[in-house]
N, C-alpha and C positions, 0 to 999 in steps of 0.2 A: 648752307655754308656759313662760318663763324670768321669773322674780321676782326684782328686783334694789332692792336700798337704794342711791336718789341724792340727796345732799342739794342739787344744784344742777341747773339747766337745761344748762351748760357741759358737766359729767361727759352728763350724758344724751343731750346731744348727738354725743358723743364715741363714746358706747355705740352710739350710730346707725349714724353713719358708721363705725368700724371692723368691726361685726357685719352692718352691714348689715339693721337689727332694725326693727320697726314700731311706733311710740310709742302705747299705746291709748289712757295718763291716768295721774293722777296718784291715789293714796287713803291717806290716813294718813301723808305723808311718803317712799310708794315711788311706785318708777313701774315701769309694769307695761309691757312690750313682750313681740313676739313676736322670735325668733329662727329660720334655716332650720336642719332639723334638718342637714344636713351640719356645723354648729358649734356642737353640743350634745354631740356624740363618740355620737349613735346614727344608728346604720347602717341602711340599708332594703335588702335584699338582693333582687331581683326573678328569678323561679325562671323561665328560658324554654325552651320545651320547643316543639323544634325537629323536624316530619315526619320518621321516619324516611324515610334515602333506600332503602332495601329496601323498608320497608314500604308506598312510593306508587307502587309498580309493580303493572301491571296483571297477571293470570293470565290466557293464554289457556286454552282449554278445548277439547278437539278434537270431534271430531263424535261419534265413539263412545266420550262418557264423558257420563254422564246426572246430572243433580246435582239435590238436593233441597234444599231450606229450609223452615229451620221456627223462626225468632226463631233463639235462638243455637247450634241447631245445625245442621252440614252433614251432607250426604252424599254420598260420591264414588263411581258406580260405573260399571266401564268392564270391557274382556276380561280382562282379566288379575284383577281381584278388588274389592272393598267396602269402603272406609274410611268412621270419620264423626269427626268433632271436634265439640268443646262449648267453643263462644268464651268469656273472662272477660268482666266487664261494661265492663272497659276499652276491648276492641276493637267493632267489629260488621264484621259481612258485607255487600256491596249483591253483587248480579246486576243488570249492564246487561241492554238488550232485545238486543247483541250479541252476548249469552252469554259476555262476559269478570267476570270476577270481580276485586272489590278489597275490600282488607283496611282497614279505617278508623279513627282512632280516634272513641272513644267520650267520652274524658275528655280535658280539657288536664293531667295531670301526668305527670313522670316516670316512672311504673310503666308509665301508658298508652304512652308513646313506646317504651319498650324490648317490651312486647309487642308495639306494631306489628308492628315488623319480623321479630320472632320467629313471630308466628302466620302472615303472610305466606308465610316460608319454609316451614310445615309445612303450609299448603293448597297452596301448586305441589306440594312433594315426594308429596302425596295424590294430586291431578291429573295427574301424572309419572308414578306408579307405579302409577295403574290403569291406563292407556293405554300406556306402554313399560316400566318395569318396573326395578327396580336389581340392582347387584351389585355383591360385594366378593371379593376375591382374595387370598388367604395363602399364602407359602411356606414350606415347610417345609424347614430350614438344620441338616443337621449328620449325622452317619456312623450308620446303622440308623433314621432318624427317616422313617417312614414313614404313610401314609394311605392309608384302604377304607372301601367302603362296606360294609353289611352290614343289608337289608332298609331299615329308617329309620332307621338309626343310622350316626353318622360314626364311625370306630373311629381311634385314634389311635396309634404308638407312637414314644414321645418320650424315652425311655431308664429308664424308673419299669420296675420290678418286675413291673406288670400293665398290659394296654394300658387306655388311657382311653377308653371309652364316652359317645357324646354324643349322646342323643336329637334328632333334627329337627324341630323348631318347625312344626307345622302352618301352611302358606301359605308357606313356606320349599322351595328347590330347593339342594340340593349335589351338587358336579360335583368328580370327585378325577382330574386326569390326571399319570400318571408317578410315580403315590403320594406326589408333594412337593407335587403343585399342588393348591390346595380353591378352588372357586368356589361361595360362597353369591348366591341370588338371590332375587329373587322380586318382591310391589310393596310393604311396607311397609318405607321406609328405616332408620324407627329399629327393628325387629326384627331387618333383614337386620346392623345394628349392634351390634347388642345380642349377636349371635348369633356374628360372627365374632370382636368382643371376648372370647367365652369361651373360643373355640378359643385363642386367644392367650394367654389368663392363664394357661393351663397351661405353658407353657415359653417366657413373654418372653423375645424376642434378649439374648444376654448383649454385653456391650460388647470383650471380647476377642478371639474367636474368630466370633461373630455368631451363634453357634448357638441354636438355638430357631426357633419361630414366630413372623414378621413380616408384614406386611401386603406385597404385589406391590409399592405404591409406596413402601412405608417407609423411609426411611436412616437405618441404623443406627449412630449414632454409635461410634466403634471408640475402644479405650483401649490402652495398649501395657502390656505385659503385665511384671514387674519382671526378666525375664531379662534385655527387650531393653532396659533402660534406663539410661543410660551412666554411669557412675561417675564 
């Protein structure tokens, strides 16, 4: 509400029609009106928080993957291996009577919406990976850089002094063909990530020559090197 000193009916009226304001009365020589707040200079910002589109997608669920509920957490198990997640209070879980799965929210705010879609993707990749199962591929780039297996451990030689030694993560498959190629696999995506991330920190592609360890898909941005760079 806006308090104005008008010593006349003319000004007050004036006050009206330019503001657009609602006359309530007159007390002590003021007059008191309302004004919209868009012409008081305060702002009303309205926060909308819009379904993720990831996150209202259905999960189908195949016939040999069994799943359990129990309030906020799941359980995912199929041939291949046992996942479980523990939803925030943002999200929740439903199971239709069709045996497909959706991710929902819980809250209307922003934190809720970006979990949508995030917890969405990690109950397919769960559902995914007990029933087919993932994999990632690494190449190994550059003259004596070599790879073997040796019992559970991926043995590595990548130009250092001693070879590098990398124990295999339980629920984890590695596959080394032609001693450059590594294929990790198995059903849980973010370990099988987690896992070939390490191989890789050891000797990320350098940008000149590309040598080091890259991923199968990766392109390796190239830089030219100051021999070849023209005067």
């Amino acid at each position: 509400m806006a308090v104005s000193s008008t010593p006349c009916l003319h000004h007050r009226s004036l006050i009206a029609n330019n503001f657009r304001s609602t006359f309530l009365g007159e007390k002590n020589g003021f007059t008191i009106s309302t004004m919209p707040v868009s012409h008081t200079g305060i702002l009303r910002k309205t926060i909308e928080c819009k379904e993720s589109r990831i996150g209202k997608q259905p999960i189908q669920v195949p016939s040999n993957v069994n799943i359990t509920l129990q309030g906020q957490d799941l359980k995912v198990k199929g041939p291949l291996g046992e996942l479980s997640i523990l939803y925030p209070r943002e999200v929740k879980i439903e199971r239709e009577d069709s045996g497909i799965l959706r991710v929902k929210k819980a809250l209307e705010t922003r934190r809720a919406n970006q979990m949508h879609g995030l917890f969405r993707t990690l109950t397919d990749n769960m559902v995914v990976g007990v029933s087919k199962g993932f994999e990632k591929k690494l190449q190994l780039v550059g003259v004596g850089y070599r790879a073997m297996l040796e019992g559970k451990d991926l043995v590595l030689n990548l130009g250092f002094s001693h070879p590098v030694r990398m124990a295999i993560p339980e629920g984890l498959q590695v596959k080394v063909e032609e001693n450059t190629r590594i294929t990790v696999s198995g059903y849980d995506k973010c370990a099988i990530g987690q896992f070939a991330a390490s191989i890789r920190q050891w000797r990320p592609p350098e940008p000149y020559k590309g040598k080091g360890v890259k991923y199968a898909d990766e392109v390796v941005r190239r830089k030219e090197g100051k021999a070849g760079k023209k005067k």
